[in-house]
N, C-alpha and C positions, 0 to 999 in steps of 0.2 A: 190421848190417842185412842183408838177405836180397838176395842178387844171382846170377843168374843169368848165364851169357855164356858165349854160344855162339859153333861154331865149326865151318869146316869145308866151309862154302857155295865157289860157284862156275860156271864154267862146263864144261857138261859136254855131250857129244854124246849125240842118243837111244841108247839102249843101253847106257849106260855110266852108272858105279858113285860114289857121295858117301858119305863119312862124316862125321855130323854128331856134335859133339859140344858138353854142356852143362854147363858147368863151377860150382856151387852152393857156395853159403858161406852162413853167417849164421846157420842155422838144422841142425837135427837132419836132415839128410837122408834117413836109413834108418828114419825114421818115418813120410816123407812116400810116396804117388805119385806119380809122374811121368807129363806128358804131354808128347806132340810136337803142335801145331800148324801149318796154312800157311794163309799167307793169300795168294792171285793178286789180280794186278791188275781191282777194279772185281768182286770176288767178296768174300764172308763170309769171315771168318777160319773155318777148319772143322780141327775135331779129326781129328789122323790114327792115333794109335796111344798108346798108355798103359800105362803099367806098374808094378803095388802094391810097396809098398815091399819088399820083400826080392826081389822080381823073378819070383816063383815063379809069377802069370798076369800073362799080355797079351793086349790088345785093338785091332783094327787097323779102319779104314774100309776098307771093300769097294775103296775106290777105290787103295788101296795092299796089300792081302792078297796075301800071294803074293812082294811085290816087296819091300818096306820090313823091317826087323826092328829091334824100340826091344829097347832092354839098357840093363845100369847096372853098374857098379862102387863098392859104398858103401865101399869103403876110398878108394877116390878121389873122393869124393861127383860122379862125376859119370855122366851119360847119353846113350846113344848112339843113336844113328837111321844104319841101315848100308841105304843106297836102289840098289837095284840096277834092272836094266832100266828105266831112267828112258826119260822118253815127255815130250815136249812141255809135256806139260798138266800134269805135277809144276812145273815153271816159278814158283815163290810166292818170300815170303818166310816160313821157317820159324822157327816159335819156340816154344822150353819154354817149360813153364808148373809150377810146384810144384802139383796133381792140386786143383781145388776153393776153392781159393786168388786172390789178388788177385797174385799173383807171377809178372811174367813176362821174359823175357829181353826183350835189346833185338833179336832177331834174325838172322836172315843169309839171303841173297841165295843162293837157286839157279835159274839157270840151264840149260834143254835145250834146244840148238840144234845145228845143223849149221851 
């Protein structure tokens, strides 16, 4: 079966750097897209950044451009989210999703505080 599990959450100070990663089985992954999701507290889960299967485009929310960069490695079926100058308001829990799909991790925990 198709499982997802993710990895990499934390606590982390404004300005400072997470790597998340998404570790995929079950299914064909270099056929699939890949998304990153977060969802904050008492907010929509919202799409932050995505990426077609061979990796070759990505697509970011205005609310992370700049700062976030999603990658993937299909030798290692898995998916990266590298967050840099984190701010407050990144604060969610983040979770892959397999791009369109009913597939999604069971998430992880970031934290930005001082």
């Amino acid at each position: 079966q198709v499982q997802l599990v993710e990895s990499g959450g934390g606590l982390v100070q404004p300005g400072g750097s997470l790597r998340l990663s998404c570790a995929a089985s079950g299914f064909t992954f270099s056929n699939y897209a890949m998304s990153w999701y977060r969802q904050a507290p008492g907010k929509e889960r919202e799409l932050i950044a995505s990426i077609t299967s061979a990796g070759g485009s990505t697509n970011y929310a205005d609310s992370v451009k700049g700062r976030f960069t999603i990658s993937r490695d299909n030798a290692k079926n898995t998916v990266h989210l590298q967050m840099n100058s984190l701010k407050p308001e990144d604060t969610a829990v983040y979770y892959c999703r397999v791009s369109s799909t009913r597939y999604w991790g069971q998430g992880t925990q970031v934290t930005v505080s001082s």
